[in-house]
C-alpha positions as CSV (number, residue, x, y, z in Angstrom):
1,X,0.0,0.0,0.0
2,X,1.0,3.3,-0.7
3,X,-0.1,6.7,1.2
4,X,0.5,10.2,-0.5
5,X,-1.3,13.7,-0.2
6,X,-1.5,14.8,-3.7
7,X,-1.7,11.5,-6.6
8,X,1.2,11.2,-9.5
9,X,0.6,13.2,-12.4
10,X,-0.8,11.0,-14.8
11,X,-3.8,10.2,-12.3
12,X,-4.7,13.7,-11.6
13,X,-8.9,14.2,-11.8
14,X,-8.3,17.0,-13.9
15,X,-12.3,17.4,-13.5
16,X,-12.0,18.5,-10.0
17,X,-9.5,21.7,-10.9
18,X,-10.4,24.8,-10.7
19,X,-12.4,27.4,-13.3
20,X,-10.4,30.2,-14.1
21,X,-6.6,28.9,-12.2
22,X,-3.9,28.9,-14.9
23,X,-2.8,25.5,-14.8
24,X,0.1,26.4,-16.3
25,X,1.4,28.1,-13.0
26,X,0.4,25.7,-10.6
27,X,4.0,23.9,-9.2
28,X,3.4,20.1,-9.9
29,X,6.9,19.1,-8.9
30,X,6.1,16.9,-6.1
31,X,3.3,15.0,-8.5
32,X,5.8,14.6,-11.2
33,X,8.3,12.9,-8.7
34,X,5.2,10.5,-7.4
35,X,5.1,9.5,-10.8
36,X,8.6,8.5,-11.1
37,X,8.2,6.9,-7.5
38,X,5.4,5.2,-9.0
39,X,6.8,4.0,-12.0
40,X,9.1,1.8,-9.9
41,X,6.9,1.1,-6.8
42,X,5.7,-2.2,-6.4
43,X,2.6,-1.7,-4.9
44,X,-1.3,-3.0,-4.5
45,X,-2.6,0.1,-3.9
46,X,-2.3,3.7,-3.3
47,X,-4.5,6.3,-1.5
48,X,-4.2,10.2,-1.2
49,X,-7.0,12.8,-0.8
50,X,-5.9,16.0,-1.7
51,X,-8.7,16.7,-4.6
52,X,-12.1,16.5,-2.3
53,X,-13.4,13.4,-4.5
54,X,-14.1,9.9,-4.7
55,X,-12.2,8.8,-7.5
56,X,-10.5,5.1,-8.0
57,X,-8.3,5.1,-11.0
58,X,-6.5,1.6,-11.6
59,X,-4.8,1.0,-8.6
60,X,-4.5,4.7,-7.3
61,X,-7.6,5.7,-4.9
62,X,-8.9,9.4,-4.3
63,X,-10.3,10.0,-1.1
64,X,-12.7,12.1,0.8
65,X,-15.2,11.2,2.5
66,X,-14.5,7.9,2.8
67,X,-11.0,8.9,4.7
68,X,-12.0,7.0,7.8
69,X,-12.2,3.6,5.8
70,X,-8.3,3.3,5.9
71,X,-8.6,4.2,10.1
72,X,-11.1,0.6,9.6
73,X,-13.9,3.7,10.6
């Protein structure tokens, strides 16, 4: 398993951004490194939250609400 704020870039809900933010200027250094970490993880799966959604996404698992699921709450 695998535990992260933000999600590697290529798994980014890009329907979740903002209206109007310049994408362009938002730093995504640390999601481009969790997809080189990714690349040579071996892992089952992997959770973050960061985008306020429900979103599962091969093996990579956006979560908000249902946070307390990985507490067993």
């Amino acid at each position: 398993m695998a535990l992260s704020h933000t999600v590697p870039l290529k798994y980014e809900p890009v329907e979740m951004f903002m209206a109007g933010v310049d994408q362009s200027k938002v730093d995504k250094s640390t999601e481009e490194s969790l997809d080189g970490i990714e690349d040579r993880l071996d892992y089952g799966e992997w959770y973050c939250g960061y985008y306020h959604t429900e979103k599962k996404v091969d093996r990579v698992e956006i979560m908000f609400e249902n946070v307390g699921m990985l507490c067993g709450g």
